[in-house]
C-alpha positions in Angstrom: -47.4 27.3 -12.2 -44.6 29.8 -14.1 -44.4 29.0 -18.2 -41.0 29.4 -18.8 -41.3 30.1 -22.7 -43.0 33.9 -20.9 -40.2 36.5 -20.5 -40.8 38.6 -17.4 -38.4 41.5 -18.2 -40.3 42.0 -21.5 -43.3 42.2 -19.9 -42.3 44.6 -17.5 -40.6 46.8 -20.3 -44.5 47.0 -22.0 -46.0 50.3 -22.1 -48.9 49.9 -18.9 -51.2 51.8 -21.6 -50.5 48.6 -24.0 -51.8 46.6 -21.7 -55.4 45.2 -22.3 -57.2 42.8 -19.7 -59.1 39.9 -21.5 -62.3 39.5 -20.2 -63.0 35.7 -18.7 -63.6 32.6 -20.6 -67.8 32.8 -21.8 -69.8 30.4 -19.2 -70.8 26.8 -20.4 -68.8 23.4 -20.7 -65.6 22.8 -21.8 -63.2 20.0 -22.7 -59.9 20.0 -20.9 -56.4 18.9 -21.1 -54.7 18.1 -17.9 -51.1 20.1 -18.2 -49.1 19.7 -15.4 -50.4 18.3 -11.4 -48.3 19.6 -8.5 -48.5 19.3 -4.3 -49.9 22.8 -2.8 -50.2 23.3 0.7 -53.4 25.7 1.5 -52.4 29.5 2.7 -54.4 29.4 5.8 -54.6 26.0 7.5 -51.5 24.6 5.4 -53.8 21.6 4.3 -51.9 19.6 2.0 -53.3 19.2 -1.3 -53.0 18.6 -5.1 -53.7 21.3 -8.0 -53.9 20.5 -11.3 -53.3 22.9 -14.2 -56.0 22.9 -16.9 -56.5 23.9 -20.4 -59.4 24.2 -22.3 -59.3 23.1 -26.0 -62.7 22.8 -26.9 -66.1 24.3 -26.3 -69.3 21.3 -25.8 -72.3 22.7 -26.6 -73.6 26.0 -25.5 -70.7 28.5 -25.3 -71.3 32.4 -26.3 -69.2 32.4 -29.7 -69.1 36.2 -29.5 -68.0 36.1 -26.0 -65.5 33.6 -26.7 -63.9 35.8 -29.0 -64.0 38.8 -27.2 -61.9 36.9 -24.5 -59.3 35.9 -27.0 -60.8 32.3 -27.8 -59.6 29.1 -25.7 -55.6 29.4 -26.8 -53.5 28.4 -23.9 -55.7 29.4 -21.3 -54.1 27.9 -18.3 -56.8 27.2 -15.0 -56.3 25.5 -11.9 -58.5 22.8 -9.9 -57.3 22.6 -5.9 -57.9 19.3 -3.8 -57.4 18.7 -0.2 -55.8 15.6 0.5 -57.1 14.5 4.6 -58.8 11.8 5.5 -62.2 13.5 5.0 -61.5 14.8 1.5 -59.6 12.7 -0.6 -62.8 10.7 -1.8 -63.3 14.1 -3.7 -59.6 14.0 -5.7 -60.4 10.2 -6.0 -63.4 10.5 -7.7 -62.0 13.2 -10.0 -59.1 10.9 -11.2 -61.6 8.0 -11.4 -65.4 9.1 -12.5 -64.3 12.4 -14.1 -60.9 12.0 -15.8 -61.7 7.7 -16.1 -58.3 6.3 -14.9 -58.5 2.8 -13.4 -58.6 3.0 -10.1 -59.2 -0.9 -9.0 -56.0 -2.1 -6.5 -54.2 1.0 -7.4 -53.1 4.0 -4.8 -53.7 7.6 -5.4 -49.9 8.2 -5.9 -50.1 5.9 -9.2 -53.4 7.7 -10.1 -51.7 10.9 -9.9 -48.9 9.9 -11.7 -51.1 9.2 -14.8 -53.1 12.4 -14.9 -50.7 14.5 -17.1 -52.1 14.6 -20.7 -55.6 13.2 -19.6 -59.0 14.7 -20.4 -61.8 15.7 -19.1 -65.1 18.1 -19.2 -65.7 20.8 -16.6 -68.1 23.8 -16.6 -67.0 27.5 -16.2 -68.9 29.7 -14.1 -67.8 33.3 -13.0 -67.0 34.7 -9.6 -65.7 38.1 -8.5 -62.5 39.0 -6.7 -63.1 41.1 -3.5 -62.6 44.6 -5.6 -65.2 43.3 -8.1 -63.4 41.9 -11.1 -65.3 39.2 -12.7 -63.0 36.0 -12.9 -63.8 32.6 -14.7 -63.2 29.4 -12.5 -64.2 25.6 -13.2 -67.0 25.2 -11.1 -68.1 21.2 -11.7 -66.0 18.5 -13.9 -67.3 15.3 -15.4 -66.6 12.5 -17.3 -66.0 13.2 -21.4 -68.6 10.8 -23.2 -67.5 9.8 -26.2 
C-alpha cells in the first residue's frame, strides 16, 4: 500500500550516499494497529486473498531496547499480514478477525468482519527471515488475541 504524504521525486533527488538502510524491527511481541485491509490476488497461482497493513505501536514484554533503537524505534513502521481466501483457508482469516483481533463473529459474514477491521488491535510476534541475496527482513510470524 503507497502513503501518499511520501514524495517520490524527493526521494529520488536524495544523494544514494545519504541513504541509510534501517536494520529490522528487534524480535519479540508487539501490539498492532490494523491501518488499512485490501483484496490481493497471489503472483503465482492468482489466489485471491486479503492483506492487511499493520503497525506496531507498542512493544509487550521482551523486546531488545537497544535493538529497537538502532532500527529507528516502532514510528510508522508499516507490515503486512496475507490470507488466502478458498474454501480450504479462509478458517485461517476467520480466526484472525475473530480469536486474534476479537470481532464478533456470531451470524455475521466475513465481508462484515472485514469491514470492521480498520483501527482494530491486535498482538503478533516478529521473527526474522532473509531475502534470497541474504538481507535479514522482519515479518509477523504468529498473531494473538491482546489480553487486557
Amino acid at each position: 500500500m503507497s502513503d501518499p504524504t511520501v514524495d517520490f521525486n524527493s526521494i529520488l533527488d536524495t544523494q544514494v550516499d545519504e541513504i541509510v538502510s534501517k536494520p529490522p524491527l528487534p524480535v519479540g511481541q508487539y501490539k498492532f494497529r490494523i491501518k488499512a485491509m485490501e483484496p490481493v490476488t497471489s503472483s503465482q497461482k492468482k489466489t485471491p486473498g486479503i492483506r492487511f497493513t499493520i503497525v506496531p505501536f507498542e512493544i509487550i514484554g521482551d523486546v531488545d531496547q537497544e535493538l529497537l533503537t538502532a532500527a529507528g524505534g516502532l514510528g510508522e513502521r508499516e507490515m503486512r499480514l496475507d490470507f488466502w481466501i478458498t474454501p480450504d483457508a479462509a478458517s485461517v482469516c476467520k480466526d484472525f478477525l475473530v480469536n486474534h483481533v476479537g470481532l464478533e463473529g456470531t451470524g455475521r459474514t466475513m465481508r462484515q468482519l472485514l469491514a470492521e477491521c480498520v483501527n482494530q488491535q491486535v498482538g503478533g510476534i516478529i521473527s526474522h527471515g532473509l531475502t534470497k541475496d541474504g538481507r535479514q527482513f522482519a515479518q509477523v510470524n504468529q498473531t494473538f488475541k491482546i489480553e487486557e
